[in-house]
PALUM-336123 format. One record per atom (N, C-alpha, C): atom name; x, y, z; residue number from 0; residue in three letters. Coordinates in Angstrom, 3 decimals. Layout:
+-------+----------+----------+----------+-----+--------+
! atome !       xx !       yy !       zz ! num ! residu !
+-------+----------+----------+----------+-----+--------+
!    CA !        X !        Y !        Z ! NUM !    ALA !
...
+-------+----------+----------+----------+-----+--------+
//
This chain:
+-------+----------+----------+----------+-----+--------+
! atome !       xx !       yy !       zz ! num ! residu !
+-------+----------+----------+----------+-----+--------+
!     N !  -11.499 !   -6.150 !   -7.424 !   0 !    UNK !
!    CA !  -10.496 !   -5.457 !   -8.210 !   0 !    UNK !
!     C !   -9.160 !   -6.161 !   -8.013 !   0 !    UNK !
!     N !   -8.520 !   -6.380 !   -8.784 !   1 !    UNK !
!    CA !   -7.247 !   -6.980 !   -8.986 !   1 !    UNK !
!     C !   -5.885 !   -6.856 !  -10.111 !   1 !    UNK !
!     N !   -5.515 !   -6.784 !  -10.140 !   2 !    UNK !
!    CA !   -3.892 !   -6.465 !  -11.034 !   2 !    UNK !
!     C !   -3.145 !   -7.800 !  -10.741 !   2 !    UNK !
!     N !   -2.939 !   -8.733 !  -12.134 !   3 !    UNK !
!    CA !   -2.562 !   -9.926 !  -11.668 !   3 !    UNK !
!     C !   -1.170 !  -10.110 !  -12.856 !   3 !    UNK !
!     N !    0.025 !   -9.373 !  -12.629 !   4 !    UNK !
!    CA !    1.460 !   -9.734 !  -13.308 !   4 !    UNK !
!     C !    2.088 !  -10.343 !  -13.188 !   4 !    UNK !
!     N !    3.378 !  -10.997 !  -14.114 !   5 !    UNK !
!    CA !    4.434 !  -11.634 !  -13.714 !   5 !    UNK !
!     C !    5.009 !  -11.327 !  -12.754 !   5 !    UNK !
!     N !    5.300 !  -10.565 !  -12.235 !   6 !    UNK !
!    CA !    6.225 !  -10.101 !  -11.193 !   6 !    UNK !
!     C !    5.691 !   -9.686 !   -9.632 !   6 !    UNK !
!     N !    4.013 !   -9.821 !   -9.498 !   7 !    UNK !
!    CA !    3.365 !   -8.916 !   -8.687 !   7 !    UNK !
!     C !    2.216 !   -9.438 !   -8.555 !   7 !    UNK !
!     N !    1.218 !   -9.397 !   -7.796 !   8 !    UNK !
!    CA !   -0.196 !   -9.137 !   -7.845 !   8 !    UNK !
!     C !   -0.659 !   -8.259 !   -6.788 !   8 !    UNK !
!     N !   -1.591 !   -7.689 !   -7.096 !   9 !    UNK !
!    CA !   -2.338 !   -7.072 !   -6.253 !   9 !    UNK !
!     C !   -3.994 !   -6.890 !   -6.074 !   9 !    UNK !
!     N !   -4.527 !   -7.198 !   -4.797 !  10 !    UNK !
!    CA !   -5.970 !   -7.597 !   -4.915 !  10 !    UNK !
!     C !   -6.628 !   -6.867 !   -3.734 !  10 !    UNK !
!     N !   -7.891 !   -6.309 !   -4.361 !  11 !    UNK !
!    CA !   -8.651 !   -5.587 !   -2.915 !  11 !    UNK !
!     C !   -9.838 !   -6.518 !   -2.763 !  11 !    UNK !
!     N !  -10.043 !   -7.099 !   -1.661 !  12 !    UNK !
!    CA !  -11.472 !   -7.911 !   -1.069 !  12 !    UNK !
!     C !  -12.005 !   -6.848 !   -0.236 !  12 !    UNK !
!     N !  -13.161 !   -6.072 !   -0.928 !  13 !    UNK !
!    CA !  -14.109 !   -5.258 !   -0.761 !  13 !    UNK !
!     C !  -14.775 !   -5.556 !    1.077 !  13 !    UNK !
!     N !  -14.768 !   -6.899 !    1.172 !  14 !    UNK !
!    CA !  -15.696 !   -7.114 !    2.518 !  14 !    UNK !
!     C !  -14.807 !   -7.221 !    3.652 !  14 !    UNK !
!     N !  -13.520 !   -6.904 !    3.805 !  15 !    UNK !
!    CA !  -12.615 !   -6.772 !    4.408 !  15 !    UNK !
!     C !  -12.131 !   -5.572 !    4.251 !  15 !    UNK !
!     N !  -11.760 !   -4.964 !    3.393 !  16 !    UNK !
!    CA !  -11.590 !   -3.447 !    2.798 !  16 !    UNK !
!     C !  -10.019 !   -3.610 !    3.035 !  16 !    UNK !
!     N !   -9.633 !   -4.888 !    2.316 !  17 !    UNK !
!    CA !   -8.104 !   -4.727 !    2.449 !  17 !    UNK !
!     C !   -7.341 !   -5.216 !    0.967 !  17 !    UNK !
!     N !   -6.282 !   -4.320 !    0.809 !  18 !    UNK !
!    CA !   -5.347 !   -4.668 !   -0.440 !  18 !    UNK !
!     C !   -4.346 !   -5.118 !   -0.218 !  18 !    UNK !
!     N !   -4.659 !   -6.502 !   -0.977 !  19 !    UNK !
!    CA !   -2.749 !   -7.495 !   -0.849 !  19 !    UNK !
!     C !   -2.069 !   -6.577 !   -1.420 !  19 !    UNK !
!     N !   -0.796 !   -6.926 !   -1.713 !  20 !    UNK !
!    CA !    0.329 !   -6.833 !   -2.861 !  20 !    UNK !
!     C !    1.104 !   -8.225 !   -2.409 !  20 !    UNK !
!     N !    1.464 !   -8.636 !   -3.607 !  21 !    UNK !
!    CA !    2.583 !   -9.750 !   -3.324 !  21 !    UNK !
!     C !    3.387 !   -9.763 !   -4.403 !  21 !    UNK !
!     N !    4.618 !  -10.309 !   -4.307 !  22 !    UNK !
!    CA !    5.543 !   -9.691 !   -5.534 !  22 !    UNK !
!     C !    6.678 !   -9.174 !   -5.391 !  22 !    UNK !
!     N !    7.087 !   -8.357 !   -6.269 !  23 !    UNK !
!    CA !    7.955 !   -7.219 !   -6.558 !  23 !    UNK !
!     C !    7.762 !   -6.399 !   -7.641 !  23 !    UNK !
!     N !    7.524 !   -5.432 !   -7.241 !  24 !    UNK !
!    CA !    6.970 !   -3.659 !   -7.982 !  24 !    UNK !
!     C !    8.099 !   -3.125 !   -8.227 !  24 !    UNK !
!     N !    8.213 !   -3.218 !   -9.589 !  25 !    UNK !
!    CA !    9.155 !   -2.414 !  -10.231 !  25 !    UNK !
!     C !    9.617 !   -1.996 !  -11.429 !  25 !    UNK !
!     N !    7.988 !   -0.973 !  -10.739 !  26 !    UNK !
!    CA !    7.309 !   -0.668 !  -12.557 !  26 !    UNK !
!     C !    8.629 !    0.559 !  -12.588 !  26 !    UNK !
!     N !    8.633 !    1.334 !  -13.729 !  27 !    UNK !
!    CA !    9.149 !    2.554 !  -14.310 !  27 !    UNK !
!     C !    8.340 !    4.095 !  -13.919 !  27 !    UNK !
!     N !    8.430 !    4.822 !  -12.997 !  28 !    UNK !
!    CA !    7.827 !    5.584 !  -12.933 !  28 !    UNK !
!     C !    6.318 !    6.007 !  -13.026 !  28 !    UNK !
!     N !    5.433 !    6.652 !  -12.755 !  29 !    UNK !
!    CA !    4.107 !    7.081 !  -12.163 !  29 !    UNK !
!     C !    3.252 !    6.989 !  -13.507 !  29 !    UNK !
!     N !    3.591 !    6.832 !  -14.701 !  30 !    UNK !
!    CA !    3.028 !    6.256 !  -15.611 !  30 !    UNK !
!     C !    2.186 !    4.711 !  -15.446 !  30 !    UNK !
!     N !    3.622 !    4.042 !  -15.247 !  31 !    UNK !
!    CA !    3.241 !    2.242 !  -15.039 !  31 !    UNK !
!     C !    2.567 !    1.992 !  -13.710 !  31 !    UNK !
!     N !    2.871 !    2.940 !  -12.879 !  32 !    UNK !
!    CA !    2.578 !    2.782 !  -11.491 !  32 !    UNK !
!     C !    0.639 !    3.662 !  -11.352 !  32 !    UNK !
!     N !    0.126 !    3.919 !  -12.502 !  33 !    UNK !
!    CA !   -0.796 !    4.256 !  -12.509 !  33 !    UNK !
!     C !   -2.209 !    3.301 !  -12.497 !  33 !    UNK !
!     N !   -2.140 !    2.403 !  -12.817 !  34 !    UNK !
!    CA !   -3.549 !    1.092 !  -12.769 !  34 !    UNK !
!     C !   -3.004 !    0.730 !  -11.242 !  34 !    UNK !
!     N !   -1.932 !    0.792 !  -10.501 !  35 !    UNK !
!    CA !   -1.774 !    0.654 !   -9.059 !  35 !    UNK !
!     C !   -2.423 !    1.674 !   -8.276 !  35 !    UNK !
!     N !   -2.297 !    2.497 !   -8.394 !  36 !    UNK !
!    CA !   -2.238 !    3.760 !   -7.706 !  36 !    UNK !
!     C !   -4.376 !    4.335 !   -7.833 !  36 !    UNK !
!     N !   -4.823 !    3.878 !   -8.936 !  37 !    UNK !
!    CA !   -5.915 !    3.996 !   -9.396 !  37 !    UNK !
!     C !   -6.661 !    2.853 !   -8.413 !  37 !    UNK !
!     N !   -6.266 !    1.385 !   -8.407 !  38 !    UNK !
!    CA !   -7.251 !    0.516 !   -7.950 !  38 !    UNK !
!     C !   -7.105 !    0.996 !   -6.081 !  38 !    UNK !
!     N !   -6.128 !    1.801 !   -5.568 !  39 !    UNK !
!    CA !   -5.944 !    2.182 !   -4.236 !  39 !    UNK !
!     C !   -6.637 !    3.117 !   -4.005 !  39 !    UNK !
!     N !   -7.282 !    4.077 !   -5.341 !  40 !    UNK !
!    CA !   -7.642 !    5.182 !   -4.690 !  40 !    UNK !
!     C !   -9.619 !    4.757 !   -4.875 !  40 !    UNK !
!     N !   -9.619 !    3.675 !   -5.958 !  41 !    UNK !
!    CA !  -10.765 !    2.737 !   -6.377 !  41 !    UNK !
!     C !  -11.203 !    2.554 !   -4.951 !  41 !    UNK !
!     N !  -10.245 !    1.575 !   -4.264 !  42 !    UNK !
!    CA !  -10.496 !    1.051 !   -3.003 !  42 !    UNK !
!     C !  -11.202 !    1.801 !   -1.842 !  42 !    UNK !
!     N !  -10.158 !    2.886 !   -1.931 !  43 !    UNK !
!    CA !  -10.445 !    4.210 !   -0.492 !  43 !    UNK !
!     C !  -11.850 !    4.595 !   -1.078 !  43 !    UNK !
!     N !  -12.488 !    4.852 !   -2.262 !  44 !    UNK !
!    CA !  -13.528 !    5.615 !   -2.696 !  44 !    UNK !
!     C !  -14.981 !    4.496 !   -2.154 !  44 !    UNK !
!     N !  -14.380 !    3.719 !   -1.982 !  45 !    UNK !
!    CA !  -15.708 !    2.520 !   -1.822 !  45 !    UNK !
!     C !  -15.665 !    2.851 !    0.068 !  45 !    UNK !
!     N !  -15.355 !    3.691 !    0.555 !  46 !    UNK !
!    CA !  -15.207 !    4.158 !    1.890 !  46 !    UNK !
!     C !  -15.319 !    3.317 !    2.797 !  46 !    UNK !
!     N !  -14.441 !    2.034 !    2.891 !  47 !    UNK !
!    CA !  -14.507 !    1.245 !    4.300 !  47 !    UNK !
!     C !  -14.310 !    1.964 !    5.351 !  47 !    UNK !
!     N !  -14.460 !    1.780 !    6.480 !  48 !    UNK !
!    CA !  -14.210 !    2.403 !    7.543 !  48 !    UNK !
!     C !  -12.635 !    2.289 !    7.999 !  48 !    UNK !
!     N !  -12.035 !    0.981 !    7.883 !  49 !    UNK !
!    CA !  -10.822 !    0.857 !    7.646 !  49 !    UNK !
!     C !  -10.427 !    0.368 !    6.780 !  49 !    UNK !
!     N !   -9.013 !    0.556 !    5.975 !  50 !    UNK !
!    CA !   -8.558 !    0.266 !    4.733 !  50 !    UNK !
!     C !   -7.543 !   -0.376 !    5.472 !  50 !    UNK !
!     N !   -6.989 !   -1.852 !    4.720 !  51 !    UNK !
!    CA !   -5.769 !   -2.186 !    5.109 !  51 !    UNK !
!     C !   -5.019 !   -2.169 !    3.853 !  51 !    UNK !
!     N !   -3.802 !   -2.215 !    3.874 !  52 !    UNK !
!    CA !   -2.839 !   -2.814 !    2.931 !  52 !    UNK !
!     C !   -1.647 !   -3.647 !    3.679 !  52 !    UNK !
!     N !   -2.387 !   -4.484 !    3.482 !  53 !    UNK !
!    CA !   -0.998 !   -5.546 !    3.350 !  53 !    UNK !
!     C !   -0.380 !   -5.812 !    2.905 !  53 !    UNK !
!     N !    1.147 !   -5.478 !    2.780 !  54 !    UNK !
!    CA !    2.420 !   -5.455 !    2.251 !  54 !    UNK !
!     C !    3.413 !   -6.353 !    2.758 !  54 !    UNK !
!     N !    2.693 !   -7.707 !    3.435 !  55 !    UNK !
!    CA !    3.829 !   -8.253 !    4.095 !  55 !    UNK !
!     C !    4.305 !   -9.180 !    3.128 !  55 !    UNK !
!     N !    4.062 !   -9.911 !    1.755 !  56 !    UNK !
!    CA !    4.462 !  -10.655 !    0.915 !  56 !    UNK !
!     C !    4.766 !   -9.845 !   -0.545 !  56 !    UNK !
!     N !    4.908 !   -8.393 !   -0.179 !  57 !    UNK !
!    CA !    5.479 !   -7.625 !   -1.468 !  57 !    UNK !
!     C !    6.888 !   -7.636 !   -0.692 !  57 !    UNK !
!     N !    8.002 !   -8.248 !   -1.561 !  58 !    UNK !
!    CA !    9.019 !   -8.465 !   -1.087 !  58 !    UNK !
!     C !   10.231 !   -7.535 !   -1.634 !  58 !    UNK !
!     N !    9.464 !   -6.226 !   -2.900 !  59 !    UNK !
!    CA !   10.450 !   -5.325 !   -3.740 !  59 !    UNK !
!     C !    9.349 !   -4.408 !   -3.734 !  59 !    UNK !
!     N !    9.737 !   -3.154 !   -3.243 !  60 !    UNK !
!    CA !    8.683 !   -1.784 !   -4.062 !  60 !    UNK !
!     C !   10.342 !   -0.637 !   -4.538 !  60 !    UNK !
!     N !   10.015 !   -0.664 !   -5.653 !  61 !    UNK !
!    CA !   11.348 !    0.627 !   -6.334 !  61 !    UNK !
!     C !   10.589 !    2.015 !   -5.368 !  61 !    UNK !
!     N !   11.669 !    3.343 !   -5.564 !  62 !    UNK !
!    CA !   11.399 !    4.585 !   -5.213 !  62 !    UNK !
!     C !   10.097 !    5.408 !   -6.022 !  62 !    UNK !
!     N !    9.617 !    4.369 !   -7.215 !  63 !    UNK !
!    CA !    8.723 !    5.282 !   -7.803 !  63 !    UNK !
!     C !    7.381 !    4.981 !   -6.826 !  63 !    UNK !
!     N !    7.554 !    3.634 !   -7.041 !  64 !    UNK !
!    CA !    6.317 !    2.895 !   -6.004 !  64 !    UNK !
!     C !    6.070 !    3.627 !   -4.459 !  64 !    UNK !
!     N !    7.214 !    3.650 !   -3.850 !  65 !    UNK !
!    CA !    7.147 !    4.266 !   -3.005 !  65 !    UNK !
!     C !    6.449 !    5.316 !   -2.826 !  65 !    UNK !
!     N !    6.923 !    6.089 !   -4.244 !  66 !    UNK !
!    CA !    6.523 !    7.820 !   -4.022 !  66 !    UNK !
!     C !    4.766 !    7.579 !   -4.140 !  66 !    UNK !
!     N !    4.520 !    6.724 !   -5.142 !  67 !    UNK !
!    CA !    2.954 !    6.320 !   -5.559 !  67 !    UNK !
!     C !    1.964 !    6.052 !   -4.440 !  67 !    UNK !
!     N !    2.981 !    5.414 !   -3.206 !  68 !    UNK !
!    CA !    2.182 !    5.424 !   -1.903 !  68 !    UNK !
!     C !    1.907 !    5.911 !   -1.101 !  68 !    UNK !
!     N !    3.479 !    6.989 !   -1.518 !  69 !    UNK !
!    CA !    3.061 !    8.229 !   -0.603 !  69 !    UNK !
!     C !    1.966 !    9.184 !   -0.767 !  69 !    UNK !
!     N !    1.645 !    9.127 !   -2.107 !  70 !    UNK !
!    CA !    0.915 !   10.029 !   -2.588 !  70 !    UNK !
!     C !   -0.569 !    9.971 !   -2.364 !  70 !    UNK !
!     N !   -0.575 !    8.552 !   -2.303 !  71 !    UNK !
!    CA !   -1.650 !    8.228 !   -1.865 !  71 !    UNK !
!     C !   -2.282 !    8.320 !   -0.630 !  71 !    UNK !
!     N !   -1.738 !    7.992 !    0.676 !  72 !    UNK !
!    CA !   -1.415 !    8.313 !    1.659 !  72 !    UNK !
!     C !   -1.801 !    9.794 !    1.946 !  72 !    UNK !
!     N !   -0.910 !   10.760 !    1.222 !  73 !    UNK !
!    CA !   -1.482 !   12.044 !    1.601 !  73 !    UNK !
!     C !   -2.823 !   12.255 !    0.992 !  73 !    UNK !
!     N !   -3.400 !   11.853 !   -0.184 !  74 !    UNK !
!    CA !   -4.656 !   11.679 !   -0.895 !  74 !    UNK !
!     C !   -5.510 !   11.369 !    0.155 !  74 !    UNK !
!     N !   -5.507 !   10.629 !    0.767 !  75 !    UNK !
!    CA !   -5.943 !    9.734 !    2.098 !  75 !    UNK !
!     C !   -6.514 !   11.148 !    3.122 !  75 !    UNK !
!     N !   -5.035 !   11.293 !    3.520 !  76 !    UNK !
!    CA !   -5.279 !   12.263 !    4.653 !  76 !    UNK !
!     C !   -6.073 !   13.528 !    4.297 !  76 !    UNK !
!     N !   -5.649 !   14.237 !    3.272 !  77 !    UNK !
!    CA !   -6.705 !   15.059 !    3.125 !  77 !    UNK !
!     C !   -8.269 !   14.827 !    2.892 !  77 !    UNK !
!     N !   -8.802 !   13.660 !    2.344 !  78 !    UNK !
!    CA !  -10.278 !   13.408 !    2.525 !  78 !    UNK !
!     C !  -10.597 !   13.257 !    3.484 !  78 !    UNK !
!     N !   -9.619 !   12.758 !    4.357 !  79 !    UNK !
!    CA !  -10.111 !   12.760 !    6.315 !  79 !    UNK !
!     C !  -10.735 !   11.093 !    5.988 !  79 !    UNK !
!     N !  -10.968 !   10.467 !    5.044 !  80 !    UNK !
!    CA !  -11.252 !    9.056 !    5.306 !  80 !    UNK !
!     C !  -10.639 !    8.320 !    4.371 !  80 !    UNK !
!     N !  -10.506 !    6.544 !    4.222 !  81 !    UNK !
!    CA !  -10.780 !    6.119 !    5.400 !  81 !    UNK !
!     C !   -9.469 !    6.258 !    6.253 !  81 !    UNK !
!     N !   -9.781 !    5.178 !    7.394 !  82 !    UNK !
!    CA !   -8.229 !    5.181 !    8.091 !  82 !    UNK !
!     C !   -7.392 !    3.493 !    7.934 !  82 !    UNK !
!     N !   -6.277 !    4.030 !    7.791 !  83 !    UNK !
!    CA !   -5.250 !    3.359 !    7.086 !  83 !    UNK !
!     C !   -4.722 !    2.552 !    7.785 !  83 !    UNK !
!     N !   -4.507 !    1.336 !    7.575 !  84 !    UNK !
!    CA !   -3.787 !    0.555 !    8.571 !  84 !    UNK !
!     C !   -3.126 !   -0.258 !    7.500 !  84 !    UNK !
!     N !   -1.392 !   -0.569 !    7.428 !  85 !    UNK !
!    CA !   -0.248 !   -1.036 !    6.997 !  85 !    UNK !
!     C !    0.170 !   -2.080 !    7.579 !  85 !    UNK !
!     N !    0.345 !   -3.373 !    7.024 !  86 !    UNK !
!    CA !    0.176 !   -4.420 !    7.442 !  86 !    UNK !
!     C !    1.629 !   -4.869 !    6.847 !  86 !    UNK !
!     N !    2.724 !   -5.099 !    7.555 !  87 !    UNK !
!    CA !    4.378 !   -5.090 !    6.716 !  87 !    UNK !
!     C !    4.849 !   -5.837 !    7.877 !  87 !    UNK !
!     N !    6.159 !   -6.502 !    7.262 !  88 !    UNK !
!    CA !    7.164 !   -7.687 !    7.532 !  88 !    UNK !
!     C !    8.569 !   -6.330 !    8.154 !  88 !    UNK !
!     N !    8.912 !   -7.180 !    9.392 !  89 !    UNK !
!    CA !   10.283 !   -6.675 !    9.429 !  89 !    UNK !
!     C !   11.643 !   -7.367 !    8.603 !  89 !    UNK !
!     N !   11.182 !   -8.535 !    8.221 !  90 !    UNK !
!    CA !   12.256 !   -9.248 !    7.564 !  90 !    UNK !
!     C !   12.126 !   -9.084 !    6.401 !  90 !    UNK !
!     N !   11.264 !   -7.719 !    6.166 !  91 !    UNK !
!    CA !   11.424 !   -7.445 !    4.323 !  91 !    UNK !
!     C !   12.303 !   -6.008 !    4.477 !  91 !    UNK !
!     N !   13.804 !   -6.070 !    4.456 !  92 !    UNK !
!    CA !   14.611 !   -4.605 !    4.582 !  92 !    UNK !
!     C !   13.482 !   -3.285 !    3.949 !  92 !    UNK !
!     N !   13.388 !   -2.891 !    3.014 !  93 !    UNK !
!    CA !   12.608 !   -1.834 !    2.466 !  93 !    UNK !
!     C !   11.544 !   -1.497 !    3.373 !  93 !    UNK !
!     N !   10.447 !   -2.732 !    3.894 !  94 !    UNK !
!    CA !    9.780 !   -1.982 !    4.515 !  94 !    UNK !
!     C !    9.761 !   -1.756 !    5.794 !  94 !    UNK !
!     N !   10.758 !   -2.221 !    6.452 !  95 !    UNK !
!    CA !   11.458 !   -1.624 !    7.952 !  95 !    UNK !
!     C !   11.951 !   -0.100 !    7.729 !  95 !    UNK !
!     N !   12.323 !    0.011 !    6.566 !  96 !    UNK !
!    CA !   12.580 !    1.686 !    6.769 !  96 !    UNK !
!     C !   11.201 !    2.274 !    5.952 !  96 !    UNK !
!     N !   11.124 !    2.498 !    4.847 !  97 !    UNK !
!    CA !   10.019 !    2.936 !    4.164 !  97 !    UNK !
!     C !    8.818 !    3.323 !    4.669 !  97 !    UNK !
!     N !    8.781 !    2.168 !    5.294 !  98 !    UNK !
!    CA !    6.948 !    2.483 !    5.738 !  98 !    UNK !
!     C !    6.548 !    3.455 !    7.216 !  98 !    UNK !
!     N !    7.629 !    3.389 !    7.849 !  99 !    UNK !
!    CA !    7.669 !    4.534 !    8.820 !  99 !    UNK !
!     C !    7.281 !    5.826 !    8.344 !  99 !    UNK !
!     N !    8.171 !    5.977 !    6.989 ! 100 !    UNK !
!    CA !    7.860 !    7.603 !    6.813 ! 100 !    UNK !
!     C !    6.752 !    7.452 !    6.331 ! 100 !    UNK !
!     N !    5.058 !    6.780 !    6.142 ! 101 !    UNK !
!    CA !    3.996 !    7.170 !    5.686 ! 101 !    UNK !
!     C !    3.548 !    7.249 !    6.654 ! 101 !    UNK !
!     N !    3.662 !    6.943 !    8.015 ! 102 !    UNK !
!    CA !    3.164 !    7.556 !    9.509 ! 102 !    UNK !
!     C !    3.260 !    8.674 !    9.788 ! 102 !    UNK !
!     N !    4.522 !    9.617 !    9.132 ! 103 !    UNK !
!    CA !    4.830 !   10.712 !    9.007 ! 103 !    UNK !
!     C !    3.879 !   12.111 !    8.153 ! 103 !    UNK !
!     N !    4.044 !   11.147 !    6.759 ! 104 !    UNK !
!    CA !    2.627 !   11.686 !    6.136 ! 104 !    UNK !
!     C !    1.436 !   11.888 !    6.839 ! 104 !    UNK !
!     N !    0.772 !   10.654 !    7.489 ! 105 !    UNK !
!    CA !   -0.607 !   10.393 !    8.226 ! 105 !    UNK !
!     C !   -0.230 !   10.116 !    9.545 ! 105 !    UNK !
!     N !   -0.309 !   10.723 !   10.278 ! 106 !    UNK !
!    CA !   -0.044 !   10.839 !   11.969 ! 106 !    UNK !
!     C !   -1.225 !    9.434 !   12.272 ! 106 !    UNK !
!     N !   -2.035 !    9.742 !   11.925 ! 107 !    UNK !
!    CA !   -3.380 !    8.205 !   12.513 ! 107 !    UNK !
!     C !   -3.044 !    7.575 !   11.601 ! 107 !    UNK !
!     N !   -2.187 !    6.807 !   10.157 ! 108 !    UNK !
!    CA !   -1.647 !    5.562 !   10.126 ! 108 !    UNK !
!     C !   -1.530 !    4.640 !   10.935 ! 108 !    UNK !
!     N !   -2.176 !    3.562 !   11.158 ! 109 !    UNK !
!    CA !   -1.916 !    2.428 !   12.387 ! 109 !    UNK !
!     C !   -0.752 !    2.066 !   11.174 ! 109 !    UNK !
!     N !    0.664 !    1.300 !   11.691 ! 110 !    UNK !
!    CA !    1.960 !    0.242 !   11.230 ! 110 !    UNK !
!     C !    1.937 !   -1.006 !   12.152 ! 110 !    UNK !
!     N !    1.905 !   -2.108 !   11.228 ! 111 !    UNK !
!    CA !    1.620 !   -2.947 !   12.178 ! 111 !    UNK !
!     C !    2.814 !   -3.701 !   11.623 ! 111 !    UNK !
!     N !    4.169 !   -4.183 !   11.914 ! 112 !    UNK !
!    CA !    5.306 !   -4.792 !   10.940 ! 112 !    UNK !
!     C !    5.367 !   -5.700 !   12.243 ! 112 !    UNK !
!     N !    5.317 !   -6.730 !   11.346 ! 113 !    UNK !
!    CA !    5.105 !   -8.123 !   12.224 ! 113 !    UNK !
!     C !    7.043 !   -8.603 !   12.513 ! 113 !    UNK !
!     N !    7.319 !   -9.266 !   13.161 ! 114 !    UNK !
!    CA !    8.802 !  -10.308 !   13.042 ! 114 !    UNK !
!     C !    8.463 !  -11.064 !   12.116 ! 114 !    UNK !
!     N !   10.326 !  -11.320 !   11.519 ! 115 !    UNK !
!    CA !   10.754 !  -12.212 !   10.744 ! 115 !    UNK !
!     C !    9.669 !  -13.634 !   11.075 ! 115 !    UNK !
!     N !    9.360 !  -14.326 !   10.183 ! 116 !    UNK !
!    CA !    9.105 !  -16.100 !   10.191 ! 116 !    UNK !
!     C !    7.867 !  -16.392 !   11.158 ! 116 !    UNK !
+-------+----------+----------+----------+-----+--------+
//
């Protein structure tokens, strides 16, 4: 499964059970942000045991995106599977703050935000 835009891509490799993003997301609200939000929940439904997303080369997510992950996230937590592990850059500003609060959402979120370079 993949989403491949000017501005973005995003790809799940099934035998890893992990979703890139690379880019910058900055669609218009939960409309545009819907073939995203669909191939994540695509992903979780194929029930890896762990799901990653790696977000360390998405270098822009807007507040809608955000909310789209949150949502997901809690989608997540209430099926009780799989478990989530966030794979993010500290030298990307947004997701030094952002991605904390989906730990908040999901208490067992593993955050794994690597250093700059």
């Amino acid at each position: 499964m993949e989403i491949l835009a000017e501005e973005y891509q995003i790809q799940y490799d099934a035998a890893s059970g992990t979703v890139r993003c690379q880019g910058s997301l900055r669609l218009a609200g939960t409309e545009e942000y819907a073939p995203v939000a669909k191939l994540l929940i695509d992903a979780a439904g194929q029930q890896p045991e762990t799901m990653k997303l790696d977000l360390r080369q998405l270098q822009f997510l807007n507040s809608s995106g955000i909310n789209m992950l949150s949502k997901f996230i809690v989608r997540v937590r209430q099926q009780g599977k799989p478990q989530i592990t966030v794979l993010g850059s500290k030298g990307i500003p947004w997701q030094g703050k952002s991605l904390k609060n989906l730990q908040r959402l999901m208490p067992s979120l593993v955050l794994e935000l690597e250093e700059e370079g």
